[in-house]
C-alpha positions as YAML, in Angstrom:
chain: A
units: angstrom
residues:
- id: 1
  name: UNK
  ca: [-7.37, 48.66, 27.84]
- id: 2
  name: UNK
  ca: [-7.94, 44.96, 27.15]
- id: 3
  name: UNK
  ca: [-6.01, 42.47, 29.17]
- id: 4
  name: UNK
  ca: [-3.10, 40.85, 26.85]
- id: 5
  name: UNK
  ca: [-3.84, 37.22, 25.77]
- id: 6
  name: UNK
  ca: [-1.72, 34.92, 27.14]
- id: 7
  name: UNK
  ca: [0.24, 32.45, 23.96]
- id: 8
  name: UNK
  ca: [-1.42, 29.37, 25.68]
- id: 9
  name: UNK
  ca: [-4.67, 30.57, 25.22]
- id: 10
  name: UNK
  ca: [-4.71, 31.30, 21.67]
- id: 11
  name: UNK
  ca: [-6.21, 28.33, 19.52]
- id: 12
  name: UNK
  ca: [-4.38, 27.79, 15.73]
- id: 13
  name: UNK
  ca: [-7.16, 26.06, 13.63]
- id: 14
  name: UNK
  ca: [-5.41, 24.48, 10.38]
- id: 15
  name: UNK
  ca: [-8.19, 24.21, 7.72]
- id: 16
  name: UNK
  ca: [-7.03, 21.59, 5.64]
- id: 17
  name: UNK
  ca: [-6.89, 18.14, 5.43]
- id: 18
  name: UNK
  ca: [-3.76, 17.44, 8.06]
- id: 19
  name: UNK
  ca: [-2.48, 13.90, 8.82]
- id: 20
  name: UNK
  ca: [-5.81, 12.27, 10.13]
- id: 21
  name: UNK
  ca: [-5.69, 9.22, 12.49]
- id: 22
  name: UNK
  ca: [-7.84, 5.61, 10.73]
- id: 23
  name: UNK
  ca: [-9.90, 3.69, 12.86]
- id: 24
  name: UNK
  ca: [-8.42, -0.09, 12.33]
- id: 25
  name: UNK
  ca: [-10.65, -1.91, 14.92]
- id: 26
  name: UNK
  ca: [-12.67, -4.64, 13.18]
- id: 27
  name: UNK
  ca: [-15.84, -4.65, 15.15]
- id: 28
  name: UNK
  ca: [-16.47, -8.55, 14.25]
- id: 29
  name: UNK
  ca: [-13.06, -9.50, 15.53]
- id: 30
  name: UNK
  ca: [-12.22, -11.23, 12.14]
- id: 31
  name: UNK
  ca: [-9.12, -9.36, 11.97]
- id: 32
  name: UNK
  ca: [-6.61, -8.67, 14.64]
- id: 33
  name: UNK
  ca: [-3.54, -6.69, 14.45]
- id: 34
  name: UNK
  ca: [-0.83, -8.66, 16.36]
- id: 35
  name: UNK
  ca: [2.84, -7.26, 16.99]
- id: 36
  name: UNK
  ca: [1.90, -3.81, 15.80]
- id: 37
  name: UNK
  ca: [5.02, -1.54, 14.65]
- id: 38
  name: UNK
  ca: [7.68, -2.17, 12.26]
- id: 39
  name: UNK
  ca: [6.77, -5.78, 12.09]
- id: 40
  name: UNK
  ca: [2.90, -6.28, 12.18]
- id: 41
  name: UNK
  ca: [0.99, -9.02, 11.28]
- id: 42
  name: UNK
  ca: [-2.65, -9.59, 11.19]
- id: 43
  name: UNK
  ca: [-4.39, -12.86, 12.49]
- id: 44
  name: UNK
  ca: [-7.39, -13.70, 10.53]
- id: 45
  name: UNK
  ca: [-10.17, -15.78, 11.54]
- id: 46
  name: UNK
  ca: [-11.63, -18.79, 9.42]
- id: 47
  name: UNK
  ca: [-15.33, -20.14, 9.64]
- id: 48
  name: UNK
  ca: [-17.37, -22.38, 7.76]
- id: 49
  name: UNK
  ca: [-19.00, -19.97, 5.99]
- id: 50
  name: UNK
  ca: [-16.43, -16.93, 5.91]
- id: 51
  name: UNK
  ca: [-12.77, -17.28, 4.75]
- id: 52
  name: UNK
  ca: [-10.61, -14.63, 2.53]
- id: 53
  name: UNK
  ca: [-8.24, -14.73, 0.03]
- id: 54
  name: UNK
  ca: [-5.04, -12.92, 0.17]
- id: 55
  name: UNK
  ca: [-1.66, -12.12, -1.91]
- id: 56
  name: UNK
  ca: [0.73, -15.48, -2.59]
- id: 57
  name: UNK
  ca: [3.55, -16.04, -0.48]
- id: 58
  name: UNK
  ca: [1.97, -13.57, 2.92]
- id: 59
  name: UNK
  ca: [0.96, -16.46, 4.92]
- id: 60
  name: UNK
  ca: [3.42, -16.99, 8.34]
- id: 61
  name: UNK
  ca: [1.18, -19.89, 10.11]
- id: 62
  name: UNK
  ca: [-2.45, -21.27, 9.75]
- id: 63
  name: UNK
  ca: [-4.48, -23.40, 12.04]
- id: 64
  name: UNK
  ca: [-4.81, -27.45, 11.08]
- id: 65
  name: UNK
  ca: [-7.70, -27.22, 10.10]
- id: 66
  name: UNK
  ca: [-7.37, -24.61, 7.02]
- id: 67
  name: UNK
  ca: [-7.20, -25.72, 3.55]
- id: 68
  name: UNK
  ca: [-5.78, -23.12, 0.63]
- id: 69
  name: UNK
  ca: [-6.83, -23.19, -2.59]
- id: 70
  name: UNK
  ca: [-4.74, -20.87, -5.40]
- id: 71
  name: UNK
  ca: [-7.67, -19.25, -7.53]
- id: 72
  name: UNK
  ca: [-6.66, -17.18, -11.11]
- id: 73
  name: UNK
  ca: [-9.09, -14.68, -10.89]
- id: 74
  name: UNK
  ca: [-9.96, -12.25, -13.82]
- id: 75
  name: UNK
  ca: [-8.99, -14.77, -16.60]
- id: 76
  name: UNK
  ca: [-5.21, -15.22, -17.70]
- id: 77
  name: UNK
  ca: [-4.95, -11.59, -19.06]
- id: 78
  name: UNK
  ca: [-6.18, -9.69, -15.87]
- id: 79
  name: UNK
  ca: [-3.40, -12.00, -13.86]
- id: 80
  name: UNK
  ca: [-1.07, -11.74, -16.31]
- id: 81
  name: UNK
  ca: [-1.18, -7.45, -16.01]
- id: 82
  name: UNK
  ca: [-1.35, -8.04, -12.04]
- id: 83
  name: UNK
  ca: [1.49, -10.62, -11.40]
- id: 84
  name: UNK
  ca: [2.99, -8.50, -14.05]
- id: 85
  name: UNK
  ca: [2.57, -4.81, -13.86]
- id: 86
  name: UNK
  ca: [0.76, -4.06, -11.14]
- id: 87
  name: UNK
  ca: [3.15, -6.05, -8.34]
- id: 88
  name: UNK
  ca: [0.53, -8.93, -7.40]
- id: 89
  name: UNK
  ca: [0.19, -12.14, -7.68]
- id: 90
  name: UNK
  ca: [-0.93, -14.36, -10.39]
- id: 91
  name: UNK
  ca: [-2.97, -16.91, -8.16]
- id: 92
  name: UNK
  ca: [-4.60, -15.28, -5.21]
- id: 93
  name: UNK
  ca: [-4.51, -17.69, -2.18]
- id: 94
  name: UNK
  ca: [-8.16, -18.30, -0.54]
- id: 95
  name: UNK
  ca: [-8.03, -20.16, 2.70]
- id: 96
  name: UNK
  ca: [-11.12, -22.02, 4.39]
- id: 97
  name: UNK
  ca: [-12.33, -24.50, 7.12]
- id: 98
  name: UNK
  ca: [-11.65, -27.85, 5.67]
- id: 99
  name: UNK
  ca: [-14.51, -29.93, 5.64]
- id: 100
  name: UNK
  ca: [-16.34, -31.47, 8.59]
- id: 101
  name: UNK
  ca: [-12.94, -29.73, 10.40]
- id: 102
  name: UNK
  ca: [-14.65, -26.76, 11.50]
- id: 103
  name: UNK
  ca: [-16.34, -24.26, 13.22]
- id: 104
  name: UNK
  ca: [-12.97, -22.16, 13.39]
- id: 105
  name: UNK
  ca: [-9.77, -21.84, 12.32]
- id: 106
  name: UNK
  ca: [-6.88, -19.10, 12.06]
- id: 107
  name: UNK
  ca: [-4.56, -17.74, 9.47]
- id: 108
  name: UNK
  ca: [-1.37, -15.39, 10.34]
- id: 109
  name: UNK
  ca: [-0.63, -13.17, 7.08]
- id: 110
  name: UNK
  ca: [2.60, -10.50, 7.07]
- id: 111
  name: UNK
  ca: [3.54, -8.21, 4.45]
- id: 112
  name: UNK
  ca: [6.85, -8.95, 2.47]
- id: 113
  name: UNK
  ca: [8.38, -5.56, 3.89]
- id: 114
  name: UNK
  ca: [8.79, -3.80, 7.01]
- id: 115
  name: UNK
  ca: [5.63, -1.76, 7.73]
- id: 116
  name: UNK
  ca: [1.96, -0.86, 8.94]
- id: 117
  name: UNK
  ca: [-1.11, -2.83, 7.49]
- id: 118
  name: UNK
  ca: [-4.51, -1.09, 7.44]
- id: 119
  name: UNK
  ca: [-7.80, -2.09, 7.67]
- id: 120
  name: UNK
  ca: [-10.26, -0.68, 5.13]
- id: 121
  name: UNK
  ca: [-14.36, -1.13, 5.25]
- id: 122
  name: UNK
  ca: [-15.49, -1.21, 2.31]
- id: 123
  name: UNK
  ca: [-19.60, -0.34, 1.56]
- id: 124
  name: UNK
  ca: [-20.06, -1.83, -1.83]
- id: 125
  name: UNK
  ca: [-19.88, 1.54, -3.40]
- id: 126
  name: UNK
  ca: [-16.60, 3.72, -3.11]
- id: 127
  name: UNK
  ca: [-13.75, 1.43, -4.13]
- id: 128
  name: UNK
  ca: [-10.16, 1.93, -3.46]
- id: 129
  name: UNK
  ca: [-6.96, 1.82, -5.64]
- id: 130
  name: UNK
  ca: [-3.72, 0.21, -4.36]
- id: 131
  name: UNK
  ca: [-0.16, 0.53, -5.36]
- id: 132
  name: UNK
  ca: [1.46, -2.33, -6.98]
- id: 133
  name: UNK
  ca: [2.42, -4.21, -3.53]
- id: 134
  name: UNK
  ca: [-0.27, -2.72, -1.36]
- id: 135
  name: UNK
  ca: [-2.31, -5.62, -1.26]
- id: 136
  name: UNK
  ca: [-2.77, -8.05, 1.68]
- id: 137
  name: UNK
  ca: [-6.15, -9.88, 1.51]
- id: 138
  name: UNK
  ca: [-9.79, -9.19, 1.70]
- id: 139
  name: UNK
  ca: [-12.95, -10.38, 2.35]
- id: 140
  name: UNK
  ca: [-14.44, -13.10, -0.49]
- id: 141
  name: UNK
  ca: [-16.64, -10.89, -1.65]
- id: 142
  name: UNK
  ca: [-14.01, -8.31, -2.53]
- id: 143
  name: UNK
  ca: [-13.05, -8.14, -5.81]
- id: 144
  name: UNK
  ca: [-9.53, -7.40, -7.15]
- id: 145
  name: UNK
  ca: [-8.91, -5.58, -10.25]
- id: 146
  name: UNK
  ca: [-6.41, -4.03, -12.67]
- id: 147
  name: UNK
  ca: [-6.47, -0.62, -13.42]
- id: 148
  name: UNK
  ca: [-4.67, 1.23, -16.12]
- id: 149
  name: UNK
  ca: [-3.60, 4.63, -15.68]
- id: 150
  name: UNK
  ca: [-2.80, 7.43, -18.19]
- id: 151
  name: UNK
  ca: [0.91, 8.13, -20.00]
- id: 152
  name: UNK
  ca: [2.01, 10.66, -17.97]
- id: 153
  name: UNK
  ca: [0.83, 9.53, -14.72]
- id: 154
  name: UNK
  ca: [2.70, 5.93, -15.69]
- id: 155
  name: UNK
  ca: [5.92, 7.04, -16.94]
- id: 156
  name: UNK
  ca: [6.18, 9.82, -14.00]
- id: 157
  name: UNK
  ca: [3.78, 8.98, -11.19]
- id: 158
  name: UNK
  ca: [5.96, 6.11, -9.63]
- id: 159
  name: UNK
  ca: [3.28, 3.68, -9.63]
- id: 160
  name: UNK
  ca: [3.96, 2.11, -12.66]
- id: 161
  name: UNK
  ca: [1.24, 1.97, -15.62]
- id: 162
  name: UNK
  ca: [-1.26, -0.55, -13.60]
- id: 163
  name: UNK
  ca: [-2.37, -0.04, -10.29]
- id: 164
  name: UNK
  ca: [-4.55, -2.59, -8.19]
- id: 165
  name: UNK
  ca: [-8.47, -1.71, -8.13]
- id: 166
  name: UNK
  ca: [-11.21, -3.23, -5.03]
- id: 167
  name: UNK
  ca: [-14.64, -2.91, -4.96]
- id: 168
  name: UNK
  ca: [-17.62, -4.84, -3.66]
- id: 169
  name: UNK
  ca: [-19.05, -4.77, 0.02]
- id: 170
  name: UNK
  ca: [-16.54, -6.42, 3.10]
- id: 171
  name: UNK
  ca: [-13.06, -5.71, 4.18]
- id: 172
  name: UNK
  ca: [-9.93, -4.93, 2.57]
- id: 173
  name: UNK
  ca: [-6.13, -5.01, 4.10]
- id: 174
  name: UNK
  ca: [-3.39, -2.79, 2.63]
- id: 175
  name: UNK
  ca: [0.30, -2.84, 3.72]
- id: 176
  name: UNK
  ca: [2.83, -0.50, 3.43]
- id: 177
  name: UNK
  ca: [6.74, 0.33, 3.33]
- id: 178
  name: UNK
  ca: [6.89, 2.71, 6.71]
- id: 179
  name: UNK
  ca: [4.11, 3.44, 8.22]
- id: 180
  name: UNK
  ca: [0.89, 4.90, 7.06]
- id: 181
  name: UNK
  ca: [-0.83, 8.55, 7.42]
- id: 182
  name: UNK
  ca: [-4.48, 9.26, 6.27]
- id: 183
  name: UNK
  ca: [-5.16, 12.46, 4.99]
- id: 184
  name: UNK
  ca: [-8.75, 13.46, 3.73]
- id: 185
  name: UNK
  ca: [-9.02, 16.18, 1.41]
- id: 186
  name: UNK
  ca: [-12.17, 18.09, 0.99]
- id: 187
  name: UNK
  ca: [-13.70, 19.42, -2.58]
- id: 188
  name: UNK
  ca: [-11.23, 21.06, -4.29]
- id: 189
  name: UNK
  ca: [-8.60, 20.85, -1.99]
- id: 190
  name: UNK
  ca: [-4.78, 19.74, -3.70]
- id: 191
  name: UNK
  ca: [-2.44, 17.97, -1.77]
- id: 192
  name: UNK
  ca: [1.11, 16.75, -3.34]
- id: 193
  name: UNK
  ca: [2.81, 13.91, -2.68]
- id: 194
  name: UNK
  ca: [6.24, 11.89, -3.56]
- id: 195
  name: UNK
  ca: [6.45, 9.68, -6.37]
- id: 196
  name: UNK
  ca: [6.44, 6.14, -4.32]
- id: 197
  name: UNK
  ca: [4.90, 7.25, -1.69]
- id: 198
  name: UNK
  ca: [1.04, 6.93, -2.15]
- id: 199
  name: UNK
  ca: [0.09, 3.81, -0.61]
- id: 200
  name: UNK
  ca: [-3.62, 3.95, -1.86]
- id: 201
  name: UNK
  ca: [-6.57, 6.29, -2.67]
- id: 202
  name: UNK
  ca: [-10.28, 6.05, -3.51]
- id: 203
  name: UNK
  ca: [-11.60, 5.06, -6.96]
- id: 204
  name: UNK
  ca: [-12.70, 7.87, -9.28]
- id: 205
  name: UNK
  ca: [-10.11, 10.32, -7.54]
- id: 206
  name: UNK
  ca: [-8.69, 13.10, -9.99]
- id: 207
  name: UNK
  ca: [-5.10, 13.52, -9.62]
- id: 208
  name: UNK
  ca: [-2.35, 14.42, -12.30]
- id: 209
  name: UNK
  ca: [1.77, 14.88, -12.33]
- id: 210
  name: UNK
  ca: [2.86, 18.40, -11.50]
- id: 211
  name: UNK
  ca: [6.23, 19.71, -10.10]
- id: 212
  name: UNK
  ca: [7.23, 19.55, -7.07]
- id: 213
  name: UNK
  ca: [7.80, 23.67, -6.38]
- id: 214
  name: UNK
  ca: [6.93, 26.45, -8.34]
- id: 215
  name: UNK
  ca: [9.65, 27.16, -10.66]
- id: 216
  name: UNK
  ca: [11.31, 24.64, -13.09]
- id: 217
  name: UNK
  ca: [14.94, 25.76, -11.11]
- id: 218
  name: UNK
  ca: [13.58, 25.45, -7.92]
- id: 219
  name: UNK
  ca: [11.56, 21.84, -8.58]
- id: 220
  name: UNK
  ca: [15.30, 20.26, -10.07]
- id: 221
  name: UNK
  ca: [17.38, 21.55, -7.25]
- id: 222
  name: UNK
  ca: [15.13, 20.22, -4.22]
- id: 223
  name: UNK
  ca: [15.60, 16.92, -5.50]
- id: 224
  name: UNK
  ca: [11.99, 16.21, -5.16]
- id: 225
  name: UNK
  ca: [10.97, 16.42, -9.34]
- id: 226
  name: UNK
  ca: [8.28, 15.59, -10.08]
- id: 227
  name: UNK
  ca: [5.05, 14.53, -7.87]
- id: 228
  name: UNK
  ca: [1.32, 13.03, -7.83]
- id: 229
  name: UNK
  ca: [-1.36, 16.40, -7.23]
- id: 230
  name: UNK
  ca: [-4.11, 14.93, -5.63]
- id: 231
  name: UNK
  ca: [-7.15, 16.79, -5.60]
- id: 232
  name: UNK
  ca: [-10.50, 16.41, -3.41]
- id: 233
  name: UNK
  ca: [-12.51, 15.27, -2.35]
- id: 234
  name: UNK
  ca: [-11.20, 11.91, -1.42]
- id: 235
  name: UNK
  ca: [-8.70, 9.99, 0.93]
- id: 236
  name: UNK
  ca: [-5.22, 9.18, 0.07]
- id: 237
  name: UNK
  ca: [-3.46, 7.01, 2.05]
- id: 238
  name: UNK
  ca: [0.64, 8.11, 1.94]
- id: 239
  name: UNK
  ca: [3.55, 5.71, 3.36]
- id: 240
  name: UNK
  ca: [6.88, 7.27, 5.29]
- id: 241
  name: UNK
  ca: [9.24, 4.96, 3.31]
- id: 242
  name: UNK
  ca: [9.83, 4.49, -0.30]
- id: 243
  name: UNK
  ca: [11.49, 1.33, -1.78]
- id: 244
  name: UNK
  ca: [13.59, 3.54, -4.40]
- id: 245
  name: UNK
  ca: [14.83, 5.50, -1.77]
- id: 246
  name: UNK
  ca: [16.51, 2.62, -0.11]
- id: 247
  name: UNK
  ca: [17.46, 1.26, -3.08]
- id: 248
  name: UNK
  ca: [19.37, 4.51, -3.91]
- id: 249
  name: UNK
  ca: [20.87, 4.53, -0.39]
- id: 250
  name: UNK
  ca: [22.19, 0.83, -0.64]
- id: 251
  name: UNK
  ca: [24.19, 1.45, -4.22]
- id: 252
  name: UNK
  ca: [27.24, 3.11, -2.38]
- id: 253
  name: UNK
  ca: [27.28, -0.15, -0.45]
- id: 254
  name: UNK
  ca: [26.36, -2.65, -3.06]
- id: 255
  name: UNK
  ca: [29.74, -4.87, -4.16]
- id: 256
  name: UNK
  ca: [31.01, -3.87, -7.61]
- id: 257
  name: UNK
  ca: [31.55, -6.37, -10.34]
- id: 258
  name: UNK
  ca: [35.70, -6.72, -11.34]
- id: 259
  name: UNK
  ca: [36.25, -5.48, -14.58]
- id: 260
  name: UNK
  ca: [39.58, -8.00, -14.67]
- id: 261
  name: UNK
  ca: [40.35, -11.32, -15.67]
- id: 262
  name: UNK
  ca: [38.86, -14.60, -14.46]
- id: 263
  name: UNK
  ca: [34.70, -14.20, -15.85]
- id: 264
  name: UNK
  ca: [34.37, -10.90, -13.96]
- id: 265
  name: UNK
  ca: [32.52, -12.88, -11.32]
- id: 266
  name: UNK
  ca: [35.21, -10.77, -8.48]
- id: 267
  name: UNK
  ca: [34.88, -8.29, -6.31]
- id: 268
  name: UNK
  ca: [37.68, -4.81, -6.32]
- id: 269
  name: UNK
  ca: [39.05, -4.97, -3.53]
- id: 270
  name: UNK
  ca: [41.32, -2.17, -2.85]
- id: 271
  name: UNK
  ca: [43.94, -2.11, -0.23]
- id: 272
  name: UNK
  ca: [45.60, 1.10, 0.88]
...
């Protein structure tokens, strides 16, 4: 009779594409994460013949010897949809060494909202969209693009109907609400996720609306509704926090407009 297997000796292998840690070193030392956690912030190194160009209104602190120059790329339509629709900017702020100021100089960039910011290397052939306020900066020779998506994944995907498109060769920094999980999902493999709650995914990606559970009844009473159904292969990059679910949790505490007399600029106030 065989000996019985002890629990701790039993290995569980999980086939699918489980929460997968990103490497967000930057070999060339360009970009450094500083303060890491709920308030990070990424110092970025200026030369003479490297800068970057980021979202308006990131930048904490920059070096003397940095100059910024507000670019409309795209023409005035393509800004126009991303200052618009798809949460950028109009004017995308590109910082270099002023000149005869150089060889180096510094620029401190932090996203708008508590969260992670992640580091993307980009190989001048898979390209990567991002949410409307997923954007940080990039590399010049990133570009930055609107993309529009379908009806249904508009209306119900959470997204909006433009998304944020990069492609080109360098590197690209997303931010995030929360923090960030990676999750790489092989051919044909599904994976569904919260509307608000994808943070970005690569270009050419299939993914549609579906419900959350299995039954109509069940999919309405879980509160979740409907969802984005990613499938593979691909990498989706997926936030912890979602900007409409604090919004919803701050409208019990929000101040209510008087419906009485004086311009209904008051506040109820009600005293027991």
């Amino acid at each position: 009779m065989a000996a019985p297997v002890k629990a701790e000796e039993v290995q569980v292998h999980y086939a699918g594409a489980a929460a997968q840690q990103h490497n967000n070193f930057d070999p060339s030392g360009k970009y450094k994460l500083k303060c890491e956690g709920a308030f990070v912030a990424v110092e970025c190194a200026i030369s003479e013949s490297d800068g970057l160009k980021s979202q308006g209104s990131v930048m904490v602190t920059m070096s003397g010897n940095v100059d910024i120059d507000t670019i409309m790329e795209g023409g005035l339509g393509s800004s126009l949809l991303r200052c618009c629709c798809a949460g950028g900017s109009m004017f995308f702020s590109h910082y270099s060494i002023k000149p005869g100021q150089g060889p180096r100089g510094d620029v401190l960039l932090a996203p708008p909202v508590p969260g992670e910011i992640m580091l993307l290397h980009m190989d001048g052939v898979q390209g990567w969209v991002v949410q409307p306020g997923g954007y940080l900066a990039c590399d010049h020779s990133i570009n930055v693009g609107v993309k529009m998506l379908d009806v249904a994944q508009g209306c119900c995907g959470g997204e909006g109907f433009f998304v944020m498109e990069a492609s080109g060769r360098g590197r690209l920094l997303i931010c995030s609400y929360g923090a960030i999980t990676r999750y790489d999902l092989a051919p044909g493999e599904k994976r569904k996720i919260d509307n608000g709650y994808c943070v970005a995914w690569t270009s050419g990606m299939q993914w549609n609306i579906a419900k959350a559970a299995k039954g109509l009844w069940n999919t309405v009473v879980s509160g979740e509704g409907l969802v984005a159904n990613f499938t593979g292969p691909g990498t989706v990059f997926v936030q912890t926090r979602s900007m409409q679910n604090l919004a919803n949790a701050l409208v019990p505490y929000l101040p209510k407009p008087s419906s009485g007399g004086g311009g209904g600029d008051g506040i109820d106030i009600n005293i027991d």
